[in-house]
Chimera marker file (.cmm) of the C-alpha trace (Angstrom):
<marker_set name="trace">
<marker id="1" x="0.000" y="0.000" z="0.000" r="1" g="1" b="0" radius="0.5"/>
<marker id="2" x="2.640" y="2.347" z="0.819" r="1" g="1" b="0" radius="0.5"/>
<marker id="3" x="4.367" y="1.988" z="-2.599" r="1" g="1" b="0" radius="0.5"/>
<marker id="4" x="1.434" y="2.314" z="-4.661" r="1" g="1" b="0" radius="0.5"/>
<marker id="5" x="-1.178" y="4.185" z="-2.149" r="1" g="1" b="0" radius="0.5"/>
<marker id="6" x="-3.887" y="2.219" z="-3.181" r="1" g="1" b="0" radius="0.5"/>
<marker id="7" x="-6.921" y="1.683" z="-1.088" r="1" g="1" b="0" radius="0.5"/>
<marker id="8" x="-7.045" y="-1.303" z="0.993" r="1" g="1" b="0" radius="0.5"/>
<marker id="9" x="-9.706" y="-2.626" z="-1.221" r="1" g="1" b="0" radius="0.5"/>
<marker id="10" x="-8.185" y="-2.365" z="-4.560" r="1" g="1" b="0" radius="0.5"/>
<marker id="11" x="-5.205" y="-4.253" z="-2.741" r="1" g="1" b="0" radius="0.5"/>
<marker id="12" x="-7.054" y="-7.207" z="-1.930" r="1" g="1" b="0" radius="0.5"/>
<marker id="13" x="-8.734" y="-7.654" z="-5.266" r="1" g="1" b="0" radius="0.5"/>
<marker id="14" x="-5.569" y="-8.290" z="-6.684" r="1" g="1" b="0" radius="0.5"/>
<marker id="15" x="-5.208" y="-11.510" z="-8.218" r="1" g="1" b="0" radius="0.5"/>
<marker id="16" x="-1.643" y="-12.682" z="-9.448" r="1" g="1" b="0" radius="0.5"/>
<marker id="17" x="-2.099" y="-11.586" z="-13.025" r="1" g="1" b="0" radius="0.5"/>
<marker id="18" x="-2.270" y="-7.912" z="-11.651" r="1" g="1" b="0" radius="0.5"/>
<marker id="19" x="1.664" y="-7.939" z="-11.390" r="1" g="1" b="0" radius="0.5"/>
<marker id="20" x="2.943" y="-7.963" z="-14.599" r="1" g="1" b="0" radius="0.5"/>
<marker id="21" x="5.754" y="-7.248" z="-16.470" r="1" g="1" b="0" radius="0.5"/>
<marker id="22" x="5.748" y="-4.359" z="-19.537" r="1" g="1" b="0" radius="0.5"/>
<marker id="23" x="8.981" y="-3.579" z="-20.913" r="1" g="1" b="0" radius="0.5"/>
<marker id="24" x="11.916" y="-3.707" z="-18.353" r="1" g="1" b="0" radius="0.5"/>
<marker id="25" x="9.127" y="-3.081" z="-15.548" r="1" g="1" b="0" radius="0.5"/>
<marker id="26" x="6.658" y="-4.472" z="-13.772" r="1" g="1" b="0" radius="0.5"/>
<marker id="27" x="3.655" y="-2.765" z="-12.700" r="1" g="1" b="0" radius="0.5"/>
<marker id="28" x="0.147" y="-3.431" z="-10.981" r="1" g="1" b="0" radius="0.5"/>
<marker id="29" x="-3.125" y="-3.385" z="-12.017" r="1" g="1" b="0" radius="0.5"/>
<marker id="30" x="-5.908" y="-1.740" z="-9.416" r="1" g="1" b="0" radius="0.5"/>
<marker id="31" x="-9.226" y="-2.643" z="-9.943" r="1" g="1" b="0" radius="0.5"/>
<marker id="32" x="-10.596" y="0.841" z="-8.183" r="1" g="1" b="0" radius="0.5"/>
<marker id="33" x="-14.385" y="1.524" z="-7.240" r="1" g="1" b="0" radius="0.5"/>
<marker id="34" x="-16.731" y="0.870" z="-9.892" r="1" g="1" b="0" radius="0.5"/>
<marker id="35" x="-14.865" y="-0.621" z="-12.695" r="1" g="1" b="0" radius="0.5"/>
<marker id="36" x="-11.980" y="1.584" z="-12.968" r="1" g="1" b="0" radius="0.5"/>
<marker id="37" x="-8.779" y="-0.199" z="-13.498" r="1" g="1" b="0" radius="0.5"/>
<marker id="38" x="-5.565" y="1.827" z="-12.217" r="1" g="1" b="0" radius="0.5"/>
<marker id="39" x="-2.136" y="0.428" z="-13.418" r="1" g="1" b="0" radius="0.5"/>
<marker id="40" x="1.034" y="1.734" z="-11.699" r="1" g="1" b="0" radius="0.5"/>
<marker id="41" x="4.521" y="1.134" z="-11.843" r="1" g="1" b="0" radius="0.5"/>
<marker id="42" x="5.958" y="-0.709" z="-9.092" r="1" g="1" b="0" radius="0.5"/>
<marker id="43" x="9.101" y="0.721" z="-6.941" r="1" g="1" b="0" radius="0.5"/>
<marker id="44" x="11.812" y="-1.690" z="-7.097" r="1" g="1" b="0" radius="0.5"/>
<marker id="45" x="11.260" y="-2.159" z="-3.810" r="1" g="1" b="0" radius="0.5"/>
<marker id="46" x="7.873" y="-3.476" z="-4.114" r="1" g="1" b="0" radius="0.5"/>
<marker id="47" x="9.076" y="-5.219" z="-7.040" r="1" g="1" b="0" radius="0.5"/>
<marker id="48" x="11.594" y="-7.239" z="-4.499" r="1" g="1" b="0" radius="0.5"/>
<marker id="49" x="8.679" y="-8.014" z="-1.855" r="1" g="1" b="0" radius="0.5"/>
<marker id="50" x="6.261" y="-9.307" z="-4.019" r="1" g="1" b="0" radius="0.5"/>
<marker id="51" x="8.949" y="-11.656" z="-6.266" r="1" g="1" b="0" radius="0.5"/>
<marker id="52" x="9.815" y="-13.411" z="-2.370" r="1" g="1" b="0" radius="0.5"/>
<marker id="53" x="6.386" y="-13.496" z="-1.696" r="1" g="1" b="0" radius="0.5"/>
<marker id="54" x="5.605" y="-15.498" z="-4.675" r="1" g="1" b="0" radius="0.5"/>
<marker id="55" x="7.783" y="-17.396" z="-4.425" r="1" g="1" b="0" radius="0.5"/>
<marker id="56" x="7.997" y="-18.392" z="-1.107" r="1" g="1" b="0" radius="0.5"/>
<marker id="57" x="3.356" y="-18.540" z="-1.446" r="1" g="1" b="0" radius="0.5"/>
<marker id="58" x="4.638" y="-20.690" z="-4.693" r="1" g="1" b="0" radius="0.5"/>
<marker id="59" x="2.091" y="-18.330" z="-6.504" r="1" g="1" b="0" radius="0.5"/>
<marker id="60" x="3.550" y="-17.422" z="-9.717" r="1" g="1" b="0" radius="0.5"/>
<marker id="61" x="1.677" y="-20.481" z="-11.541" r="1" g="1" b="0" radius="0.5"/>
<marker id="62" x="-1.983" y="-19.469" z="-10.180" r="1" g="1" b="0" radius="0.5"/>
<marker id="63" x="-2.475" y="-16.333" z="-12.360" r="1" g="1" b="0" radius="0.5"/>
<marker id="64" x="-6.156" y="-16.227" z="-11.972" r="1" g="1" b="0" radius="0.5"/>
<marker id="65" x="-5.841" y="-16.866" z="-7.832" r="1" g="1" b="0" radius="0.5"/>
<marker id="66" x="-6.007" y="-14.024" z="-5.180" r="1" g="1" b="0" radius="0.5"/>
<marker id="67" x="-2.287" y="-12.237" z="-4.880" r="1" g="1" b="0" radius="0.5"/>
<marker id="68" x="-3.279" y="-11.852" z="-1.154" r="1" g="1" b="0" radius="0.5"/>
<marker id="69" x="-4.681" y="-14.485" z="0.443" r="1" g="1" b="0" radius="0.5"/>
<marker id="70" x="-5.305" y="-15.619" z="4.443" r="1" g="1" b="0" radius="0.5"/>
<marker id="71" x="-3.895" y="-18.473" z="6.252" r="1" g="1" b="0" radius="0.5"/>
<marker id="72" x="-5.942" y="-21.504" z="7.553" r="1" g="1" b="0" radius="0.5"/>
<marker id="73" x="-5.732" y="-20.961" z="11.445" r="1" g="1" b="0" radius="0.5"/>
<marker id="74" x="-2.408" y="-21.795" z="12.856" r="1" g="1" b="0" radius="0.5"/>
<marker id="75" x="-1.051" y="-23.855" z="10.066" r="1" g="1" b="0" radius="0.5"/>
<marker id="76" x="0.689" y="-21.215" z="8.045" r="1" g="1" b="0" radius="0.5"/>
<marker id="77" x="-0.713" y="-22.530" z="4.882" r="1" g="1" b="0" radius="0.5"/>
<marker id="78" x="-2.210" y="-20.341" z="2.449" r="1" g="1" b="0" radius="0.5"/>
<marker id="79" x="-6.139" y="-20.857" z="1.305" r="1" g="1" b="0" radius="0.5"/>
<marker id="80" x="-6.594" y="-21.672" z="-2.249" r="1" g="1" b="0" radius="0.5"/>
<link id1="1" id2="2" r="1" g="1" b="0" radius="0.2"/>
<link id1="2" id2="3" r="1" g="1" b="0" radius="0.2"/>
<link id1="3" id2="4" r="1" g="1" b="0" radius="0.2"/>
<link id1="4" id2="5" r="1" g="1" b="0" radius="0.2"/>
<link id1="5" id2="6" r="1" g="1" b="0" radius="0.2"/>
<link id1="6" id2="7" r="1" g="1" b="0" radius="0.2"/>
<link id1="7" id2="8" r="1" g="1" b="0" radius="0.2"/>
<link id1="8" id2="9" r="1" g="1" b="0" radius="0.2"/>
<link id1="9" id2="10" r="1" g="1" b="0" radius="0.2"/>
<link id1="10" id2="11" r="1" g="1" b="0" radius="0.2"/>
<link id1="11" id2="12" r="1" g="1" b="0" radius="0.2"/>
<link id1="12" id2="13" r="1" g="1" b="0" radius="0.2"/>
<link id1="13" id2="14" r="1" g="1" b="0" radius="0.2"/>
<link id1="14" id2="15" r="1" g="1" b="0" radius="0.2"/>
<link id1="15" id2="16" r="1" g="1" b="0" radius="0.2"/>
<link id1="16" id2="17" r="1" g="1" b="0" radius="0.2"/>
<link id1="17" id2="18" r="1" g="1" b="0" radius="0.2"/>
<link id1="18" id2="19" r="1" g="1" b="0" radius="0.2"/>
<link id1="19" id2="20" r="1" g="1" b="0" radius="0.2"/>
<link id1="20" id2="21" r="1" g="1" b="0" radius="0.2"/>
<link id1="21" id2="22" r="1" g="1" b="0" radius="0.2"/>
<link id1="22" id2="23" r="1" g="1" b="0" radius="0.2"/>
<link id1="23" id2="24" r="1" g="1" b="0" radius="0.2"/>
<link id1="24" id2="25" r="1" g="1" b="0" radius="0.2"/>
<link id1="25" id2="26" r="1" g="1" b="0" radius="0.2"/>
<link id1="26" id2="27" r="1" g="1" b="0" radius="0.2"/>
<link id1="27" id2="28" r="1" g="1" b="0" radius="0.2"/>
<link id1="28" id2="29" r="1" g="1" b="0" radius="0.2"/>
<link id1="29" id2="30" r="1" g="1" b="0" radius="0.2"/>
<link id1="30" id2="31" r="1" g="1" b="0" radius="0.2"/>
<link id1="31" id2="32" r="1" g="1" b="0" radius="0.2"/>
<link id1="32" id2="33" r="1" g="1" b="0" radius="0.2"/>
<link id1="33" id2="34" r="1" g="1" b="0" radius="0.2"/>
<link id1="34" id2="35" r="1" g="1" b="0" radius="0.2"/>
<link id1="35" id2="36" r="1" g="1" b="0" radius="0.2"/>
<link id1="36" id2="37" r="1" g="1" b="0" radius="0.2"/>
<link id1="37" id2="38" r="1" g="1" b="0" radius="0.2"/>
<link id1="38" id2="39" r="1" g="1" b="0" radius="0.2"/>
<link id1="39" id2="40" r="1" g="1" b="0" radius="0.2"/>
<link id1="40" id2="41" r="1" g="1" b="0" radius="0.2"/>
<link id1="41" id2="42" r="1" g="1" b="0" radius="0.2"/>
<link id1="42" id2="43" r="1" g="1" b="0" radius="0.2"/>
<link id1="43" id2="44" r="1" g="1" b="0" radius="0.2"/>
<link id1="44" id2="45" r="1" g="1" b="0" radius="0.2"/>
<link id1="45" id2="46" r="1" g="1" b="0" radius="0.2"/>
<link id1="46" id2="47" r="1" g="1" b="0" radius="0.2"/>
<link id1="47" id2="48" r="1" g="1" b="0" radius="0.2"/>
<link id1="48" id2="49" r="1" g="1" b="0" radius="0.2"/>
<link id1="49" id2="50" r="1" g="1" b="0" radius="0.2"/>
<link id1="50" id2="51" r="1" g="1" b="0" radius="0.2"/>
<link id1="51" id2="52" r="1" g="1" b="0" radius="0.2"/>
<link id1="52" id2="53" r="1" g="1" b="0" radius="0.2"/>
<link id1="53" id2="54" r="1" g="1" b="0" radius="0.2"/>
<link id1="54" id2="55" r="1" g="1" b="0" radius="0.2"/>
<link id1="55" id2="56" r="1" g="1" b="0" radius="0.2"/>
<link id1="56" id2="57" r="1" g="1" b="0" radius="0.2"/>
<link id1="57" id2="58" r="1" g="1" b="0" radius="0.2"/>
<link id1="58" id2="59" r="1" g="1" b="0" radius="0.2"/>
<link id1="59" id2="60" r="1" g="1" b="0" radius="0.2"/>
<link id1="60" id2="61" r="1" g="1" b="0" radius="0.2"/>
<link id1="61" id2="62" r="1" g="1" b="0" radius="0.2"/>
<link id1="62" id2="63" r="1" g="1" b="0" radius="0.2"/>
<link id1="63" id2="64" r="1" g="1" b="0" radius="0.2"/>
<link id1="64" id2="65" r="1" g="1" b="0" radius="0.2"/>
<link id1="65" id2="66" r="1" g="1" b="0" radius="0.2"/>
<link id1="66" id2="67" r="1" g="1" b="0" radius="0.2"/>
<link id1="67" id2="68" r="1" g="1" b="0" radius="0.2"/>
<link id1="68" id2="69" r="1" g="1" b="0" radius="0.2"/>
<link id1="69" id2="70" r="1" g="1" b="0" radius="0.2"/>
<link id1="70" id2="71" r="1" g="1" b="0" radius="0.2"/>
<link id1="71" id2="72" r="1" g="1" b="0" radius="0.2"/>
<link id1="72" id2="73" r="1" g="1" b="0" radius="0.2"/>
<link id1="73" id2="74" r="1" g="1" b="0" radius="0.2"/>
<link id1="74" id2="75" r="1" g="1" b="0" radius="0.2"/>
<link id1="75" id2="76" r="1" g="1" b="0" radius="0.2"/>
<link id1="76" id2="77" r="1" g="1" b="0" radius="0.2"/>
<link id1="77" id2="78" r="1" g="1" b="0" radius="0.2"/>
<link id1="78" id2="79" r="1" g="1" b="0" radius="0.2"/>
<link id1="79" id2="80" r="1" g="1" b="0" radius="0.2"/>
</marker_set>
């Protein structure tokens, strides 16, 4: 959020598909209120966060999945 000050909202709409690359960078798509779409570049450091978090989540091959997701209870496993 603080990279891209997005609402909270458009952050957890995200599916994995919204990070993208275009060019050299990568960027994020927002979907905003209504049907807006927003699509920012990312800071590099965003860029390094969310390349760990994928791959530590093991997300990059779920393009259509939720980019945030919650844990089940104490397990530290990711829903689907």
């Amino acid at each position: 959020m603080v990279y891209t000050f997005a609402r909270v909202g458009a952050l957890v709409a995200m599916n994995v598909e919204d990070y993208y690359p275009q060019g050299k960078h990568w960027w994020v798509r927002l979907h905003e209120k209504g049907v807006k779409l927003h699509e920012v570049p990312v800071h590099h450091k965003l860029e390094e966060y969310l390349d760990a978090y994928l791959d530590a989540a093991e997300l990059r091959s779920e393009k259509r999945g939720l980019l945030f997701r919650e844990t089940k209870g104490k397990t530290k496993k990711l829903t689907p």
